[in-house]
Structure formats: structure tokens, C-alpha cells
N, C-alpha and C positions, 0 to 999 in steps of 0.2 A: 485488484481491479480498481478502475477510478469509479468514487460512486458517488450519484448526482450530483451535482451544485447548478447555482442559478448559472444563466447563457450570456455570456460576456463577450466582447469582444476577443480577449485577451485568450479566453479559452477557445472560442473559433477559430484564432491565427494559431492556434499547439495541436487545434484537429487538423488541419489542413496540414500542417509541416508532418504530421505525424503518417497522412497518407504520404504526404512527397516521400517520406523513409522509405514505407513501404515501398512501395513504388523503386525506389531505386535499389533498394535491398534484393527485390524479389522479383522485379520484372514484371511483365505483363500478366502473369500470373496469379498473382495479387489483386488484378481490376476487379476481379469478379467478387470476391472479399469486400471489397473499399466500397462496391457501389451499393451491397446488400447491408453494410453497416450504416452508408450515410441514409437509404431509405427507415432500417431501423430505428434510426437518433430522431429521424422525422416524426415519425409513427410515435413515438418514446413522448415526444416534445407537447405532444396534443394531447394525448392520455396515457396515463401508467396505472400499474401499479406494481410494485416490484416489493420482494421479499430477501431479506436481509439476517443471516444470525450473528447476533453480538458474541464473541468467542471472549475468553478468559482465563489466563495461564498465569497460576499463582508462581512466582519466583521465590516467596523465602522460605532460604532453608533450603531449595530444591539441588539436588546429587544428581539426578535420573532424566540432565534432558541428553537425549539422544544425541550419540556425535556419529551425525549423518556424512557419509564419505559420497560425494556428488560421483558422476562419470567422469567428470575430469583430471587431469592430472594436475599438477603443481598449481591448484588455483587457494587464493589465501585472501583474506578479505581485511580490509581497512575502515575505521569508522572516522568522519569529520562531525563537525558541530559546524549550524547555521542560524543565525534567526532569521533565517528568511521564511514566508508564512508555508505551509504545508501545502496552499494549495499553486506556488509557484515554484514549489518542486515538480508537483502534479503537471504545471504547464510545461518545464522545460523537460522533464523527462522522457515525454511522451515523443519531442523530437530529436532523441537521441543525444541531449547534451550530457556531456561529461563534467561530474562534478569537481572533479579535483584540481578542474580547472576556474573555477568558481571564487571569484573574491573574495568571498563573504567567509569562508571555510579556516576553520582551526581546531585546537583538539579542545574538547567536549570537560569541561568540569563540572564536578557534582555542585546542582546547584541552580544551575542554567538554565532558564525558557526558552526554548527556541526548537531544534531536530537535529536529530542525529543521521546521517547521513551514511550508506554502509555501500563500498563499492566493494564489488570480485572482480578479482584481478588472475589472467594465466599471464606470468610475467606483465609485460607492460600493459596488454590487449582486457580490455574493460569488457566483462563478462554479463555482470551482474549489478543492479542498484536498487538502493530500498532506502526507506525512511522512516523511522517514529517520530512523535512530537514527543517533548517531555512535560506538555502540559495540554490540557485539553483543549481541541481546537477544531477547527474541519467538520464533518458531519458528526463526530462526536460529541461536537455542544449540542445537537439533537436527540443524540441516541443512551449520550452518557446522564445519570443526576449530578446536580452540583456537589454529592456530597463524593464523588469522584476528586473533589481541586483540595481534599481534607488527606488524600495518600498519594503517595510516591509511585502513578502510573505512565508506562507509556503506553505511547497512542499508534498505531500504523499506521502506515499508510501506504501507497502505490508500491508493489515491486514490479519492477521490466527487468527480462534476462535477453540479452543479444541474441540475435537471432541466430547466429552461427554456433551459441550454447544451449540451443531449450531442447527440451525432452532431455535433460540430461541429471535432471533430480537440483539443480541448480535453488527452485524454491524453496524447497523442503530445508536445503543445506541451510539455506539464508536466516530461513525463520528460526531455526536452530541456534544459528551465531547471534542471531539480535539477543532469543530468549539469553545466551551467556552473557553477552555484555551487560546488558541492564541489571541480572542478576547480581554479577558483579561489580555493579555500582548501586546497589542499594535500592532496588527500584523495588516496591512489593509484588507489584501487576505488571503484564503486558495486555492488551484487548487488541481484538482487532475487528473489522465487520467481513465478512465474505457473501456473496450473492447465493442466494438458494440455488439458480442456474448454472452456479461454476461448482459442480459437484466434484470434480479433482481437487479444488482447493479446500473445500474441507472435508475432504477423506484422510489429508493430508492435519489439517488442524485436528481432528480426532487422535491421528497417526503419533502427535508429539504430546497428547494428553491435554490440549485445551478444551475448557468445559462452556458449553455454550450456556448464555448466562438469559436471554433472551429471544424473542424474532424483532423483528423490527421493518413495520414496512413506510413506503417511499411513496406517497399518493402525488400524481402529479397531474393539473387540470391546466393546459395551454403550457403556459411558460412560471404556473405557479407550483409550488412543492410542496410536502410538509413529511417531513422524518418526524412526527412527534404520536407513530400511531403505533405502541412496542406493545407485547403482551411477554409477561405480565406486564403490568403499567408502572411507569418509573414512580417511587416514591417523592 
């Protein structure tokens, strides 16, 4: 999921292209979606308060993560490196771009600040995208302590799966293939946040053994925010 940040410009024009998708994806069938989401973000915008768990998936050492087989067939997955910031991943993915089209894109060395970039692929047709930071950033400088930037974690962030691939175990696979890469480069942690309300996504984080580490809620009054209200309370 995308989980709050302040209202930008930049982020308005990634909502708005994000219904044009829809919309052309899915036809008129969609409006009814789009109009109940944008009254939602209104509603959202003036007062909140949203519930959040901090998940946590120790990598080292680990033998036992699940090699999840999606409904797909021949789909295999690629990782890039960007430093481009997490949350204009956030902006472009939500309308549909394709990263591997992306200038900024190369392969990922131990070492690097910036996101790691994971596309699925059935042959050439772009399935699946996802992204970690490899350095704290996004509503994790909220929700994480600084004594987080002392080990070797990554951070999630947005997955989108094509429309023409969901319900197809496509997430589950993803989060899967990140937990190995990073493992395999040395990473100790992966974290990620999930909303209390997206109960599929963590039945799904429980599913691969992540330990939730905290709650964390999102108080929001107008157009102001504050992720800084976790229980237990960050040290």
C-alpha cells in the first residue's frame, strides 16, 4: 500500500493518472471505485486516524523462506538499482510506468543508498513491481529509531501487480524474492508497514514468518500528519 505523506502537487498529478489507468484498464466499471476512493482521500484529508504494523523479517542465516510458486507460468523476476527517492517511485508506479525503462536504473552493489527495484516479468509483459530502500527513508524515518541506520536494513515500499495478473498469489511470490535477494546480499533485516485494514496483506506477512515488531498510528488533522505515535514507543 501507499501510506500517507504530505499532499503535493506532484502526488495529485500520480492520483489523477492513476484513475486515467484505471479507467482505461477497466472501463466504466471502475467509476464507481474512483469516485468512492476520491470522496474517501477527502474524508482521509480532514481527519484520520489510521493503524499501521511495523512487520520484521530477520534474514541472517535464514534457509526456511518460502519458495512461493505464483499462478503463473514462466514469470521470473529482475532487480535494478536507483537512487531515485522512494517516494517518486511511489509517484510513477501508481501510473503504470515501467521501470526498466527508467534512466536512472543499473545493477545494485553492496554498498549503495538509494532502492532496489524488482520487476516480474511473463516473458517480455511487465507483471509485477516492487521496491525497498537500502537506507531509511519514506515514513520509516517516522516509524523506524535512528538506531535502525547502525544495521544493514531494507525498507519496502509500494507493490503494484498488473491488473491482468492479481489474485494470482503474485504478492506473496514478490515478497518472497525480495526476502532472498537482500538475504543474499548481506542485508540482516527486511521491515515493512502494512495497514490494519488490508487484512490479506498481513495474513500474508504472518504466512512467510514476519514478526511484527510494533503498531503505529497515522494521526492526521487537515492537511497535518504525525507517524510518531507507535506502541510500544520507539526508544
Amino acid at each position: 500500500m501507499r501510506t500517507p505523506t504530505p499532499v503535493t502537487k506532484a502526488r495529485i498529478i500520480s492520483t489523477i493518472k492513476k484513475y486515467r489507468l484505471d479507467l482505461k484498464e477497466n472501463g466504466i466499471i471502475s467509476l464507481n471505485k474512483i469516485v468512492f476512493d476520491i470522496l474517501d482521500k477527502f474524508k482521509r484529508l480532514f481527519f484520520s486516524i489510521e493503524k499501521f504494523y511495523l512487520y520484521k523479517y530477520n534474514l541472517v542465516n535464514r534457509t526456511d523462506i518460502p519458495n512461493i510458486q505464483p499462478k503463473v507460468e514462466n514469470i521470473s523476476i529482475c532487480a535494478f538499482f536507483s537512487r531515485m527517492p522512494m517516494e517518486e517511485f511511489e509517484a510513477l508506479i501508481e501510473t503504470g510506468y515501467d521501470f526498466r525503462k527508467h534512466p536512472s536504473i543499473s545493477e545494485y552493489k553492496n554498498g549503495e543508498s538509494g532502492i532496489v527495484i524488482f520487476c516480474g516479468l511473463v516473458g517480455d509483459k511487465l507483471a509485477y513491481q516492487a521496491c525497498a530502500a537500502t537506507y531509511r527513508t519514506g515514513v520509516y524515518r517516522f516509524v523506524c529509531s535512528s538506531e535502525y541506520d547502525l544495521k544493514k536494513v531494507a525498507y519496502q515500499g509500494l507493490n503494484v501487480t498488473t491488473h491482468e495478473f492479481r489474485r494470482k498469489g503474485l504478492y506473496t511470490w514478490g515478497q518472497c524474492e525480495m526476502l532472498k535477494f537482500f538475504r543474499d546480499h548481506g542485508f540482516q533485516e527486511m521491515v515493512m508497514l502494512e495497514a490494519e485494514r488490508l487484512e490479506d496483506m498481513r495474513r500474508i506477512q504472518d504466512r512467510i514468518g514476519a514478526e511484527v515488531l510494533y503498531e503505529s498510528y497515522c494521526l492526521r488533522v487537515l492537511f497535518f500528519f504525525n507517524y510518531r505515535w507507535n506502541k510500544p514507543s520507539l526508544s
